[in-house]
Each structure stands twice: as C-alpha cells, then as structure tokens.
DOTI-412771 format. One line per 10 residues: number of its first residue (from 1); for each residue x, y, z of N, C-alpha, C. Coordinates in nm, 4 decimals. Example, Ala and Ser with C-alpha at 12.3 -4.5 7.8 and 13.67 -1.06 7.14 Angstrom:
BEGIN
1 = 1.3190/-0.5690/0.7800/1.2300/-0.4500/0.7800/1.3200/-0.3300/0.7800; 1.2850/-0.2250/0.7080/1.3670/-0.1060/0.7140/1.2900/0.0030/0.7870
This chain:
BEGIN
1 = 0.0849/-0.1174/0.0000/0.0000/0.0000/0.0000/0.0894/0.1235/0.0000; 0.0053/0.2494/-0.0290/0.0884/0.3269/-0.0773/0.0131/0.4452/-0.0522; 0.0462/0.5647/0.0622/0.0287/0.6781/0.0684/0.0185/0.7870/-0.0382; -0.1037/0.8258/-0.1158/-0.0784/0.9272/-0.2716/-0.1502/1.0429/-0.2350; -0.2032/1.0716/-0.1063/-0.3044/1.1765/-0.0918/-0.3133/1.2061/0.0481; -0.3220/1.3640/0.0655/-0.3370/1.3311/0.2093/-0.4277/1.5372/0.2657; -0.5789/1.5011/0.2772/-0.6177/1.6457/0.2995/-0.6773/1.6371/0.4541; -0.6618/1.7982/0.4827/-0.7157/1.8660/0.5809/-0.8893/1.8788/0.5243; -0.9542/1.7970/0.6372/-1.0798/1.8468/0.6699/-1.1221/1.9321/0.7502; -1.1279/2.0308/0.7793/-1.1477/2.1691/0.8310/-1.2771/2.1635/0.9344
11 = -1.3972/2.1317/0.8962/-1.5327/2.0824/0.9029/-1.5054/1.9668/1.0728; -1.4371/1.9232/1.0293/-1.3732/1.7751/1.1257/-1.2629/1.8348/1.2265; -1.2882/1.9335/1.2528/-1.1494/1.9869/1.3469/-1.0529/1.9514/1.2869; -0.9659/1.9677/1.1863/-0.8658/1.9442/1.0871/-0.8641/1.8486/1.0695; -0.9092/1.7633/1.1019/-0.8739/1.5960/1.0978/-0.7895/1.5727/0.9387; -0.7059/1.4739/0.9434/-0.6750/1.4339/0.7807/-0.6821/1.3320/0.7456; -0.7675/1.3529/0.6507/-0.7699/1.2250/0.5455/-0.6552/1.1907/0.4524; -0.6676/1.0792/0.4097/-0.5554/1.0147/0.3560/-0.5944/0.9025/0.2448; -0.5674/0.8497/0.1243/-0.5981/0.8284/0.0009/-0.4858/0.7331/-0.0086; -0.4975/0.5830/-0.0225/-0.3771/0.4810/-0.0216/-0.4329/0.4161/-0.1677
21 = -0.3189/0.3691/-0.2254/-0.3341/0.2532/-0.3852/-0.2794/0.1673/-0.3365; -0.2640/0.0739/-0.4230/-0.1510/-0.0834/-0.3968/-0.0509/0.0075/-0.4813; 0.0995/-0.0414/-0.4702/0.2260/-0.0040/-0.4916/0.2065/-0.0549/-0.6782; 0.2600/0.0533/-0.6975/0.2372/0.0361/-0.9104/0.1271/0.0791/-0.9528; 0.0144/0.1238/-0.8756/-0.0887/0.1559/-0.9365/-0.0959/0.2762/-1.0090; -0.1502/0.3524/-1.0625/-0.1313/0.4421/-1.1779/-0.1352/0.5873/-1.0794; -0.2063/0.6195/-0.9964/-0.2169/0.7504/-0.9138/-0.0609/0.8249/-0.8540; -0.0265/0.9230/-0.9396/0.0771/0.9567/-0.8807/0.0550/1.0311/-0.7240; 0.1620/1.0202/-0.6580/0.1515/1.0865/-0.4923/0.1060/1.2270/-0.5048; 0.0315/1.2884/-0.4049/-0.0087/1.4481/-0.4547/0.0204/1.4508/-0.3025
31 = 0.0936/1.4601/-0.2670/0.1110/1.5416/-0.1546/0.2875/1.5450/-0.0302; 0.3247/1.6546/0.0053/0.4262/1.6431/0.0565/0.4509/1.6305/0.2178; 0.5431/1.5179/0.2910/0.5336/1.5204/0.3788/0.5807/1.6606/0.4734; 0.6868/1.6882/0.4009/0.7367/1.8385/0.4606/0.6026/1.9562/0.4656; 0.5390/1.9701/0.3876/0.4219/2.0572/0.3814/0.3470/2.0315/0.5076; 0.3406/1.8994/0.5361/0.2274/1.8568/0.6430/0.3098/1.9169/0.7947; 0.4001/1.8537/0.7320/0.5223/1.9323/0.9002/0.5308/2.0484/0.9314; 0.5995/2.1182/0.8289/0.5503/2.2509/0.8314/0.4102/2.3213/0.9114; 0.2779/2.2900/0.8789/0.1736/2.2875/0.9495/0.2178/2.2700/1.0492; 0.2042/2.1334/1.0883/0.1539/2.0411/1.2446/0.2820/2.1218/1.3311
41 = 0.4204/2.1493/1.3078/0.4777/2.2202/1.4144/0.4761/2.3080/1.5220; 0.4283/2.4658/1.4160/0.3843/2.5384/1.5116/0.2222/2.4627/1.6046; 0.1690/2.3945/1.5845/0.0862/2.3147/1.6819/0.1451/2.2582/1.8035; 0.2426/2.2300/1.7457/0.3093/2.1186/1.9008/0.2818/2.0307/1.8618; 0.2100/1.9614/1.7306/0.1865/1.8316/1.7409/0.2801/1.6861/1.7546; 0.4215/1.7972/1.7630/0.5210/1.6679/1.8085/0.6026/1.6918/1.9370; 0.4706/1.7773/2.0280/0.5592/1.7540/2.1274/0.4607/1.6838/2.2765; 0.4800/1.6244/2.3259/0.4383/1.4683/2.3749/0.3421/1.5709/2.5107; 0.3850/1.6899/2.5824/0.2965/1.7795/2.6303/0.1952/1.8078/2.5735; 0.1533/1.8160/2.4633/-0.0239/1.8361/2.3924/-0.0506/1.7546/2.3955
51 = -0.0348/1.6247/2.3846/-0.1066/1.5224/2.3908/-0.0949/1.4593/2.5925; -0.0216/1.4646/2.6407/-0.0686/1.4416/2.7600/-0.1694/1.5580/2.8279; -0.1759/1.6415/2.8036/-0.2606/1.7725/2.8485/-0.3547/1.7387/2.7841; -0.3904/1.6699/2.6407/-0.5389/1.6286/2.5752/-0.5598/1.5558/2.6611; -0.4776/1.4113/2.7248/-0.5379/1.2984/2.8014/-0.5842/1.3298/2.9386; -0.5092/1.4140/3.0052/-0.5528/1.5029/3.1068/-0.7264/1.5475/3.1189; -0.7505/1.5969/2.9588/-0.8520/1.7030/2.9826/-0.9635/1.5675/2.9734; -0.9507/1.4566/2.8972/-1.0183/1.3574/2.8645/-1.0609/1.2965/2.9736; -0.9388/1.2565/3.0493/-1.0099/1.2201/3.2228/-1.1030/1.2944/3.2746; -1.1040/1.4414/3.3060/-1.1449/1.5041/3.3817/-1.2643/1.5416/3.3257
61 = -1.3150/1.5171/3.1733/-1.4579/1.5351/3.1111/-1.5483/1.3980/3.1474; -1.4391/1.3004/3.1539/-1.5046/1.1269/3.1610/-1.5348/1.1547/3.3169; -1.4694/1.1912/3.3746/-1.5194/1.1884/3.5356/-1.6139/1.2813/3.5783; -1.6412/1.3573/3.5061/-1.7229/1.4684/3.5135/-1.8829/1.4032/3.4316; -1.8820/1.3437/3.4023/-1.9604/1.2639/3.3276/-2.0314/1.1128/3.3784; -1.9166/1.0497/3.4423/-1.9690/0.9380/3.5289/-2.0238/0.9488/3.6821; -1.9920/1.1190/3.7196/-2.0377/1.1921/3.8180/-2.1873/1.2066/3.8252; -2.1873/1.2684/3.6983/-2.3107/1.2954/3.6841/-2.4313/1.1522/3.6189; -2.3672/1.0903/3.5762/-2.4448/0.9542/3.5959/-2.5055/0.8859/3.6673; -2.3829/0.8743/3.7777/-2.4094/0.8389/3.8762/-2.4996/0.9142/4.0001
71 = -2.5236/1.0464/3.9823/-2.5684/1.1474/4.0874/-2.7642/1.1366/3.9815; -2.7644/1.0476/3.8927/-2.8785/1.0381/3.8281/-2.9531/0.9025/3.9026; -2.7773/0.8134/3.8649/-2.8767/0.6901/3.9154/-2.9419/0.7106/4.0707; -2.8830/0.7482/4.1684/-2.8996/0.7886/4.3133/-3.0373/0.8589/4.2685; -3.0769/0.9174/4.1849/-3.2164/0.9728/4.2318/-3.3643/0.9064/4.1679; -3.2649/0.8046/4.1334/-3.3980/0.7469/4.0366/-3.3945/0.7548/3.8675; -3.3295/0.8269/3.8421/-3.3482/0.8549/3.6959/-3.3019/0.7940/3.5904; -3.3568/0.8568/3.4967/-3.3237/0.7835/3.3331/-3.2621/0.8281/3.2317; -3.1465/0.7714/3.2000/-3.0617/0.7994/3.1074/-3.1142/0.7485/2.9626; -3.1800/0.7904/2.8717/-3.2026/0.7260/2.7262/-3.1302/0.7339/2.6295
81 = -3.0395/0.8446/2.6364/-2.9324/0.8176/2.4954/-2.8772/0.9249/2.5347; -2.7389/0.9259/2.4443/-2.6469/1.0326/2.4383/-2.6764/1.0242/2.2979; -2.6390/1.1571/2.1878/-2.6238/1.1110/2.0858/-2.5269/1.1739/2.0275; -2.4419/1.1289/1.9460/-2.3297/1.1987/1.9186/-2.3183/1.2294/1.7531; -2.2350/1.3256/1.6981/-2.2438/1.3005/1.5187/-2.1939/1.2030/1.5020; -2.1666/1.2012/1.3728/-2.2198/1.0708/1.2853/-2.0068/1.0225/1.2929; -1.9358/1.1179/1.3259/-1.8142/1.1293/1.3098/-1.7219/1.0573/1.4541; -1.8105/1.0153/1.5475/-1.7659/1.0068/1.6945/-1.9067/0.8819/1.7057; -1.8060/0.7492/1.7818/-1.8934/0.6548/1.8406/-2.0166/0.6735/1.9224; -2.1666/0.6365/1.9024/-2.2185/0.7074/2.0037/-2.2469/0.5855/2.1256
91 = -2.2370/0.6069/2.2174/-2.3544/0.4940/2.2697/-2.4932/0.5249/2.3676; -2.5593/0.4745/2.3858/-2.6724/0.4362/2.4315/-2.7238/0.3352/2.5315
C-alpha cells in the first residue's frame, strides 16, 4: 500500500484524510510530507505535552460525566441516549 493523498478536513477539526493505492498503481503521490510538518509544528503536534494535556482534559470530562451519571442513578433517573455526530462513536 501506498500513501498518494493526504487532505485537511477543516469541518472535522482538521482531521486528515488520507488516500492509499496498492504499490504500481497508476495515481501519482499528490502530496508532501514536509508541507504537512511545516503545518503540524507550530501546533506542538510533536511535542508529547499536547497530547498528555489532551489525556488530562479527557479524564477530567469522563469523570465529570460518570459523576453525573451516577448522581442520576442515586435519584432514580433515566438515562435514554447520548447522541453523538455521525463522526464520533455514540452509545446508548
């Protein structure tokens, strides 16, 4: 397999998509890895502090959340759905 494409979805909180062939296939590569670096730097995205400070914030939304679950079940109540976009697992 073979990396030939690779865009910013904007819409998706930048998320990037990415476009693979089997190796020989006719699609030449359209895209540069330096370009992408360029970007993601000034982010920090390679430095291992943004991402522990994301996991950080992730705990403290999940606990903030099973708090309140739980301060539901204690009164009796009913949870029927969360629902989330179509882009993020939902559950129920």
């Amino acid at each position: 397999m073979q990396l030939i494409r690779v865009n910013r979805t904007q819409t998706q909180g930048s998320s990037i998509r990415g476009a693979i062939q089997l190796i020989g296939e006719p699609h030449s590569v359209d895209f540069s890895e330096d370009d992408l670096a360029k970007m993601e730097l000034p982010q920090g995205f390679y430095q291992p502090d943004m991402y522990q400070d994301f996991a950080r914030k992730i705990k403290h939304e999940k606990k903030k959340l099973l708090d309140l679950w739980t301060n539901q079940k204690a009164r009796e109540n009913t949870i029927a759905g969360i629902i989330a976009s179509n882009s993020v697992t939902p559950f129920l």
